[in-house]
N, C-alpha and C positions, 0 to 999 in steps of 0.2 A: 250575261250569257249571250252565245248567238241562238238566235233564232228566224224562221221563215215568217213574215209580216204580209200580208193581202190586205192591202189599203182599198182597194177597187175591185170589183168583178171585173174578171175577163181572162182573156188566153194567160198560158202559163207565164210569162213574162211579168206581171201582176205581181210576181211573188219573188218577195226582196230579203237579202238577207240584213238582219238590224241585229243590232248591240241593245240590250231589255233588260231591267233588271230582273234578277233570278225571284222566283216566286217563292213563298213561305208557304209550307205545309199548316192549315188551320187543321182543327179538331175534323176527327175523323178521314183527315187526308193525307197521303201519302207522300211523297217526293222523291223522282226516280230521274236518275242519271240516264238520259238514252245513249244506247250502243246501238241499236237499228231502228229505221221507222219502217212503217207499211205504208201503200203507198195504194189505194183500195180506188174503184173509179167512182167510187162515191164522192170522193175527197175530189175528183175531175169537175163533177158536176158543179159540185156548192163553189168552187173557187170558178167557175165559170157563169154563175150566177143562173144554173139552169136546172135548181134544185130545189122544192118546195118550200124546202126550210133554207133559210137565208142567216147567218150567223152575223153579227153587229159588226161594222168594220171598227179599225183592224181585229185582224183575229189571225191566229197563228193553225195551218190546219193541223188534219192526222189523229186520228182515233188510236190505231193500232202501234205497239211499239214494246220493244225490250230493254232490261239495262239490269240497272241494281240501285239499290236502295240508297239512297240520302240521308234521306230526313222521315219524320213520322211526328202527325202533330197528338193533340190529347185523344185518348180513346181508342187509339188504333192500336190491335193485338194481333197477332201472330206474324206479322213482319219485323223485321229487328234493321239496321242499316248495315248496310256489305252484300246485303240477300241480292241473289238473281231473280228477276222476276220478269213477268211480260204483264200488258194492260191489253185489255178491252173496252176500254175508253179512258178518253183524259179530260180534264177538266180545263187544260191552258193549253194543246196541240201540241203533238208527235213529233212536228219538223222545227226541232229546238234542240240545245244540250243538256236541258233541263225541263219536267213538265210532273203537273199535280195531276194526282190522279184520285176518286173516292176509293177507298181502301177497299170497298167488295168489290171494285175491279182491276184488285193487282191480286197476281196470283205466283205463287212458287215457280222459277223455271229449272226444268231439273238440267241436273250436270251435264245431261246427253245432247240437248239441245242446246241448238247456236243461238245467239242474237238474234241474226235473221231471221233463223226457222219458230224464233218465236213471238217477232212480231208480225208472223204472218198468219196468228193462229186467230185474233180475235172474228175480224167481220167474216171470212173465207170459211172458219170450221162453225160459225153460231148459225149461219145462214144456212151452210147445208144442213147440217143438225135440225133447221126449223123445218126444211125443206121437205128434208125424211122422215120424221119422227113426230113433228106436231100439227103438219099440213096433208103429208100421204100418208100417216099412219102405218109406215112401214115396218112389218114383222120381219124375223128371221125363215128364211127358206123361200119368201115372196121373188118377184126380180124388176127390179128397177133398170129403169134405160134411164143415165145422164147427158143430157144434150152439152154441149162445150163441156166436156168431162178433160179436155186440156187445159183449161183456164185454171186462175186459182177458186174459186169456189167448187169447180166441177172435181178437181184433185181432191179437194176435202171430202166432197161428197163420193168418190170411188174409195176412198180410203178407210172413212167411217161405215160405209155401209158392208163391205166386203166385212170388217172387222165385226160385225150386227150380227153376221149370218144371211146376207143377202146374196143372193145371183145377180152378179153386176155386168151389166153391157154399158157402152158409152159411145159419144159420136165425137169425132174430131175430124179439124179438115186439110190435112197435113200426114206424110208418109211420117214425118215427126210428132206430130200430136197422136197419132195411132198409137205409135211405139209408146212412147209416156203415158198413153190409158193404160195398156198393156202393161207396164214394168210396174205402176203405181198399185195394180190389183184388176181388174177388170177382166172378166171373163169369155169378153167379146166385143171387139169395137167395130164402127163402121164407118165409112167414110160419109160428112152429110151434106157435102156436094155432091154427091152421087145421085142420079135419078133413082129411085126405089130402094135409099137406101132402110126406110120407115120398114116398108114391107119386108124385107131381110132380116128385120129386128122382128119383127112379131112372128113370121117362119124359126127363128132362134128360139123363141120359146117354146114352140113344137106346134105353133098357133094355138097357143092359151091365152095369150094377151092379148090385148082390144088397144085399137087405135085410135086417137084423134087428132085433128089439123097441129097440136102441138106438141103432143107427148103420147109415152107408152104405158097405158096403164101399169101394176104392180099385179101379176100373177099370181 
């Protein structure tokens, strides 16, 4: 199979495409055909060697990724081969035609969703989900301000939380990133190049919310 090889830290050029043999599914692993990868700036960092964790050279990046099913070794249940699926992580990297993944991180993709749009679920939707729900302890009827609510994590995170029952506001910096808070869910954006754009947001919540140097409290 091809696949993307990082022989070296450094700028994107680093990353070469090779001919590798295809990997075997072991006991309790999966094997999925990719159809799209993600492409997270996580994956920027560690291939630039400016990431905590340093992965063994070569190494093939890419966590996030969609396709369909291959293969499946002993143990593994409720994936069959033909299935559509997406990963939240892999075990042999994303930017391949081929990559093993542990079976509790492939999951069903349904029929409605593309390739793309589901390898773009794993680190963008887990992160905001952490961000709201297990870090700000975010209830239904509260209101959350997302700072880069244009980005992809910010998108997850306007999208999950509107869907929660939350009052969502967001900042982007862009007459285009406005618009895309706005059409994604978002109940009020602001520009955050703007001087005082902080205080317009805490006036939005009728000044219920409380400010500081980097976010809007949760009302």
């Amino acid at each position: 199979m091809k696949a993307i090889r990082v022989r070296a830290f450094g700028p994107p050029e680093v990353m070469l495409l090779e001919e590798v043999p295809d990997p075997l599914p072991g006991p309790g692993q999966v094997l999925v055909r990719i159809r799209a990868a993600g492409v997270n700036p996580v994956e920027t960092y560690i291939r630039a060697g400016a990431y905590a964790r340093r992965p063994a050279l070569p190494y093939t990046p890419g966590n996030d990724a969609a396709g369909i099913v291959e293969g499946a070794g002993d143990g593994v249940r409720g994936v069959a081969v033909g299935d559509r699926v997406y990963t939240s992580e892999t075990l042999t990297g994303a930017y391949a035609e081929l990559a093993l993944c542990d079976a509790a991180r492939v999951h069903p993709l349904p029929g409605n969703v593309s390739y793309a749009q589901g390898s773009a679920v794993g680190v963008p939707c887990a992160t905001a989900w952490r961000a709201l729900f297990q870090r700000a302890r975010a209830v239904p009827g509260e209101t959350v301000l997302v700072h880069g609510a244009s980005g992809g994590v910010g998108i997850a995170a306007v999208q999950i939380a509107r869907a929660a029952g939350l009052r969502v506001f967001g900042t982007a910096g862009t007459a285009e990133g406005v618009a895309l808070v706005l059409r994604e869910g978002a109940h009020a954006v602001f520009d955050h190049r703007s001087a005082g754009y902080m205080e317009e947001a805490v006036a939005a919540t009728g000044d219920a919310g409380s400010m500081s140097s980097s976010r809007c409290s949760p009302t």
